[in-house]
FILUM-28626 format. One line per 10 residues: number of its first residue (from 1); for each residue x, y, z of C-alpha. Coordinates in steps of 0.02 Angstrom, whole numbers. Layout:
% FILUM-28626
NUM> X Y Z | ...;
END
This chain:
% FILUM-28626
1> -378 -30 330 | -250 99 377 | -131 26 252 | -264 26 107 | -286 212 144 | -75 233 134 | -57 147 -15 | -212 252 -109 | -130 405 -25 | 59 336 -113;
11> -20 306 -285 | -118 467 -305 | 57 545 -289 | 170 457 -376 | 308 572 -456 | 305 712 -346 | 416 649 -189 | 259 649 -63 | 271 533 51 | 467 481 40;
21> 411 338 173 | 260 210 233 | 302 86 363 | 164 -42 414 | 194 -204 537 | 67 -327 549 | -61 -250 412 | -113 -436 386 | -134 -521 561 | -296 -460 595;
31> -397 -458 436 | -538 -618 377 | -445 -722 240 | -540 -654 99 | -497 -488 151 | -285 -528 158 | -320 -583 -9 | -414 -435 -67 | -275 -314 0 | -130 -431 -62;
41> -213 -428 -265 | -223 -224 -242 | -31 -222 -172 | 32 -335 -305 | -63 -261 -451 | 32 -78 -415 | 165 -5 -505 | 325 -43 -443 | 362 154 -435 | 218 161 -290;
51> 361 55 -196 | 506 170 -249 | 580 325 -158 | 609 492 -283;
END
């Protein structure tokens, strides 16, 4: 849940330029279905500024 941990680390700091950039490939292949789905809600439910670059 390396990606989980990245995007709690990118909303805690939103506004001050920390991290400028999170990369993950493949952050669904190996999860259980009702854990994809648990991470997908959480991603889609962010503000879109988690996504954005200062």
């Amino acid at each position: 849940m390396c990606m989980a941990f990245d995007l709690a680390v990118l909303s805690a700091h939103l506004g001050s330029g920390f991290p400028r950039f999170v990369y993950h490939d493949g952050a669904f292949e190996s999860l259980d279905s009702r854990k994809k789905r648990s991470l997908w809600r959480s991603i889609v439910s962010m503000p879109p500024s988690v996504f954005r670059s200062s």
